[in-house]
C-alpha positions as CSV (number, residue, x, y, z in Angstrom):
1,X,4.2,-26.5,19.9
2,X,6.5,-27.4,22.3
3,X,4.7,-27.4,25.4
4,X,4.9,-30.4,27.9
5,X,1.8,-29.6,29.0
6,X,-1.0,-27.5,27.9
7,X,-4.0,-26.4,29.9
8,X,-7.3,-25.5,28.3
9,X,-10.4,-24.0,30.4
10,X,-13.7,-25.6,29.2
11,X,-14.6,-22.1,26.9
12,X,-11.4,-22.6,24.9
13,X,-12.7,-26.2,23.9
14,X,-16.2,-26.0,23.4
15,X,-15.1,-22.6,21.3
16,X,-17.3,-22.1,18.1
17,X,-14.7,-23.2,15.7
18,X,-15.6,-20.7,13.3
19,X,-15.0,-17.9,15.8
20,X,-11.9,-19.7,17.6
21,X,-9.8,-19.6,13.7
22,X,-11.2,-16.1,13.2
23,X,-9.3,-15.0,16.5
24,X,-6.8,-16.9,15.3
25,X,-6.2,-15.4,11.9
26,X,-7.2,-11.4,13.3
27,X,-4.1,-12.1,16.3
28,X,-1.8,-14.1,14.3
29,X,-2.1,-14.3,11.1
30,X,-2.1,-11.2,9.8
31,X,0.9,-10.5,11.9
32,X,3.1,-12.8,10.9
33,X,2.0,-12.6,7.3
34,X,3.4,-8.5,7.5
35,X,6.3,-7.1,6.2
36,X,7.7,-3.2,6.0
37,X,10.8,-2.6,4.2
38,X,12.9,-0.7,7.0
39,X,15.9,-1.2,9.4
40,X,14.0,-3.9,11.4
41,X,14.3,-6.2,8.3
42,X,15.1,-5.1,5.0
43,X,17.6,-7.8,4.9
44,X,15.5,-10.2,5.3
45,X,13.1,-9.3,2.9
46,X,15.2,-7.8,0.1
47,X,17.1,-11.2,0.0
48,X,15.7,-13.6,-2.9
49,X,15.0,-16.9,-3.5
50,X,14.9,-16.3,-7.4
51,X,18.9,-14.8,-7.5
52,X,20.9,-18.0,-8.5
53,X,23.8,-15.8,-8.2
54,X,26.7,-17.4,-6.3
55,X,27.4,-13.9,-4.4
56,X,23.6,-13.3,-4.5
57,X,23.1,-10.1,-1.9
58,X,20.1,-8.3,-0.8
59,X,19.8,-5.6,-2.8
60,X,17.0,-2.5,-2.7
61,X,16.1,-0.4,-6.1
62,X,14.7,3.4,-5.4
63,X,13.2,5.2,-8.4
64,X,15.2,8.4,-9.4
65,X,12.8,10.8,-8.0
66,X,12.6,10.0,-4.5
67,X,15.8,11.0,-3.3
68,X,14.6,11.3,0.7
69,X,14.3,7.2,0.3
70,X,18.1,6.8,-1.0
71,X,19.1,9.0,1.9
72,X,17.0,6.8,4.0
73,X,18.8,3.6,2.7
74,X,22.3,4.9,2.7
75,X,22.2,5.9,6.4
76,X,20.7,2.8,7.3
77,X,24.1,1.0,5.5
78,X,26.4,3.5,7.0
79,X,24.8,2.7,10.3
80,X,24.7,-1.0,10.1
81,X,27.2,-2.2,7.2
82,X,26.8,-5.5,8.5
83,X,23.8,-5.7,6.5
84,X,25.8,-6.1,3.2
85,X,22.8,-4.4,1.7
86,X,23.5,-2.6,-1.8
87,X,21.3,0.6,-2.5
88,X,20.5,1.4,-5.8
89,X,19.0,4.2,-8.0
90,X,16.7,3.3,-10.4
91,X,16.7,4.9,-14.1
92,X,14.4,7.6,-15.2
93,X,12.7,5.3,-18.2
94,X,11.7,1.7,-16.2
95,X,9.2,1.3,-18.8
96,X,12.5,0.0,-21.0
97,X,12.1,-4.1,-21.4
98,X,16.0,-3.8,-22.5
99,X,17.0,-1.6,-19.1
100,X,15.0,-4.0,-16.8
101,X,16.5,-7.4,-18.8
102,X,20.0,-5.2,-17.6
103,X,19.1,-5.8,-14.3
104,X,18.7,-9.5,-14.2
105,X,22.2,-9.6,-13.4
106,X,21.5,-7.8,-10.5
107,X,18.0,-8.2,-9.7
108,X,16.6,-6.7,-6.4
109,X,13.6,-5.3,-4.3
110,X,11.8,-1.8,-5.6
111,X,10.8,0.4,-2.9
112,X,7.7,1.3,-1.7
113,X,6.0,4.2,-0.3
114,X,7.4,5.6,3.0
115,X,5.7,8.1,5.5
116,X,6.7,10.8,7.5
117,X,6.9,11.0,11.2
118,X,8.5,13.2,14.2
119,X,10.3,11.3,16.6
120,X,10.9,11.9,20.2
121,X,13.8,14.1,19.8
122,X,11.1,16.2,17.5
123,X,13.2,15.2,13.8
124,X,11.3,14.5,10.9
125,X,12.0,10.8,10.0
126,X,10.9,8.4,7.4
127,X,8.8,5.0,7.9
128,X,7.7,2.0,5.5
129,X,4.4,1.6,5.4
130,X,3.4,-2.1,5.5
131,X,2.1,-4.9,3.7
132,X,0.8,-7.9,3.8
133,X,2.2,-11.3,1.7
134,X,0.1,-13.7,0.2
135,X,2.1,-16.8,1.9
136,X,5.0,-17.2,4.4
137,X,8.1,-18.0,2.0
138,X,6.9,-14.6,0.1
139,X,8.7,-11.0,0.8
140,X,7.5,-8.9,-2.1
141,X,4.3,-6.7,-1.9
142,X,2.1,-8.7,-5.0
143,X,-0.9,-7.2,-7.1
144,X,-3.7,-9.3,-6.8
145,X,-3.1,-11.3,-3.9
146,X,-2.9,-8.0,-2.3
147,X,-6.4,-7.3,-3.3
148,X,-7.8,-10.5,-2.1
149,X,-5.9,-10.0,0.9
150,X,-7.1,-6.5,1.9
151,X,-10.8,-7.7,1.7
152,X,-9.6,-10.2,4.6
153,X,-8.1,-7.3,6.3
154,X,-11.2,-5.1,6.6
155,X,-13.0,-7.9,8.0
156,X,-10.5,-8.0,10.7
157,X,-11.0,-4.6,11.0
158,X,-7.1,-4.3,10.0
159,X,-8.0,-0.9,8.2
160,X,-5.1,0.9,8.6
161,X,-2.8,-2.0,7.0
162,X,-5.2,-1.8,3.7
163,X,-5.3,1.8,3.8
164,X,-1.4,1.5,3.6
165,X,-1.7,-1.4,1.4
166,X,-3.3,1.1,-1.3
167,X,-0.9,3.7,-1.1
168,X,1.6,1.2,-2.0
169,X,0.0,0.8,-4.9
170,X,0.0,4.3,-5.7
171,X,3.6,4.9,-5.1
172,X,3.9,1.8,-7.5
173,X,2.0,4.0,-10.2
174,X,3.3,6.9,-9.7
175,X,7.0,5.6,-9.7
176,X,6.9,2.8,-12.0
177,X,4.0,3.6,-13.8
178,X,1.6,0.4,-13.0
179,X,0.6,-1.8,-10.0
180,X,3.5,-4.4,-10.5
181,X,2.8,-8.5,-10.5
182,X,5.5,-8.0,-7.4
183,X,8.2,-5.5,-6.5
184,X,11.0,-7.3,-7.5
185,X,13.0,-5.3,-10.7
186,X,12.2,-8.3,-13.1
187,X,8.2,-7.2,-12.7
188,X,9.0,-3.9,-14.1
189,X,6.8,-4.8,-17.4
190,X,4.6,-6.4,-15.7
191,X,1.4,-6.0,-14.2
192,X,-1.6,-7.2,-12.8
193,X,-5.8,-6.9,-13.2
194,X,-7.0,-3.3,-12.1
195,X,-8.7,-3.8,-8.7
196,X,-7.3,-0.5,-7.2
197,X,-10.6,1.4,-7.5
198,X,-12.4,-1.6,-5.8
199,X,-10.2,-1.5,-2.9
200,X,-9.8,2.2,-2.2
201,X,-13.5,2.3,-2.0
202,X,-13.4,0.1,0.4
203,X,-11.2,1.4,2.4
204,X,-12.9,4.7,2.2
205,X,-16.0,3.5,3.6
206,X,-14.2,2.1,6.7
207,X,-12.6,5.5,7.0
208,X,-14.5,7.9,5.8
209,X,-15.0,10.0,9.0
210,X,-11.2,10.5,9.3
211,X,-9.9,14.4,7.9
212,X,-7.7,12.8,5.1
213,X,-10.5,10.1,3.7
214,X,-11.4,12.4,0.9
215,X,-7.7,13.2,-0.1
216,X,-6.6,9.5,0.3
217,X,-9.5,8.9,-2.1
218,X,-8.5,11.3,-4.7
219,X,-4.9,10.1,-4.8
220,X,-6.2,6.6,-5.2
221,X,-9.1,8.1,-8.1
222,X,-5.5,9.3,-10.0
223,X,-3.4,6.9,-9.4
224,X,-6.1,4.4,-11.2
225,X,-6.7,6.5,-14.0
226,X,-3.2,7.2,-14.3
227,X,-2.7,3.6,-15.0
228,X,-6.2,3.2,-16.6
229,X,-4.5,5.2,-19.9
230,X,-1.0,4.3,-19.7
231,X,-1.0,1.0,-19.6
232,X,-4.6,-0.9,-20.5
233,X,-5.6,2.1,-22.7
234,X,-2.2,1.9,-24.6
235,X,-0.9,-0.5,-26.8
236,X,0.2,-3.6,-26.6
237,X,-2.9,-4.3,-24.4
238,X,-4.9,-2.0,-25.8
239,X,-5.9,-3.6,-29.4
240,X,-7.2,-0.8,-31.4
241,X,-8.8,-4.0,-34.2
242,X,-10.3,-6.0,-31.6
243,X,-11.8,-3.0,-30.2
244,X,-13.2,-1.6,-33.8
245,X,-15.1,-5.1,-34.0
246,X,-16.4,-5.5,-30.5
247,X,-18.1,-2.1,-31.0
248,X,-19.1,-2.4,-34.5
């Protein structure tokens, strides 16, 4: 660790292990393992591993309907252009395999949700909500690690970072119409098992006494259903054969 010297009372080492890595992972792991996609480091996590590309530069996709996030992202460039950071509006239909094989060439990060705040000058500004990543060399918000992750985080009584976790997930429904393997543009067309309902319940419970449990339960209730009928109720997962014969 880099320490000459390190001095350790006689609690620290007869510690339960069990209890000493449970500090460990609520105070440090969790932490480092967070990411939010605003000015303190969009950089660094829209960059990616994946783009080949000689001139590969971290680039940020916003869906067409949430023009208060392209502001956000354009006054962030204009403010610091050193971040060589290209901004880009998605198109209406990202349901289109041929569109999203169109980006390839330019493949980048997909925004997430954003909430609002006032800061001290009393101006209504905009904040990424967080996330946690399933490993240290990872960036993107992913689907199932994300589940597994959050029932880590509500043992550390991290509540608030699932609670933000799951409306993540809803902005990736309501946006780009599933809970995405990743948000990266080539996950466009795909996603991941439904867990959604599992984990806003259980976020819910941990909350429940808070004015806007009920309402964050109901936009997680949609959201699910939402995605319950347009993407495993529809074809091609939906198998309307293999169905006839399970039934039958």
């Amino acid at each position: 660790m880099g320490y000459e010297e390190l001095w350790l009372t006689d609690a620290q080492l007869n510690e339960n292990p069990v209890n000493r890595l449970t500090k460990i992972i609520k105070n440090n792991f969790w932490r480092n393992l967070t990411r939010s996609m605003d000015g303190s480091n969009i950089v660094n996590v829209a960059r990616d591993p994946k783009d080949r590309n000689p001139h590969a530069r971290p680039r940020i996709y916003v869906p067409s309907d949430c023009p208060e996030q392209l502001e956000y992202y354009n006054k962030l460039l204009q403010e610091n252009p050193h971040f060589d950071l290209e901004v880009h509006t998605l198109a209406e239909d990202v349901d289109d395999p041929r569109y999203v094989a169109q980006l390839n060439a330019k493949p980048g990060l997909l925004a997430l949700d954003m909430e609002e705040y006032i800061d001290e000058n009393g101006e209504k500004q905009l904040m990424a909500r967080k996330y946690v990543v399933p490993g240290g060399r990872f960036n993107e918000f992913y689907g199932w690690d994300s589940y597994m992750t959050s029932l880590g985080l509500l043992l550390s009584d991290k509540v608030e970072l699932a609670k933000s976790m799951v409306e993540n997930f809803c902005f990736e429904i309501r946006h780009y119409g599933k809970i995405l393997n990743a948000n990266r543009t080539y996950y466009l067309c795909r996603s991941q098992p439904p867990f959604l309902t599992d984990m806003a319940r259980r976020v819910f419970d941990k909350i429940s006494n808070q004015p806007d449990a009920v309402e964050f339960l109901r936009r997680a209730t949609l959201a699910a259903i939402k995605e319950y009928y347009n993407i495993w109720m529809s074809r091609p997962r939906y198998d309307v054969v293999t169905w006839f014969a399970s039934v039958s």
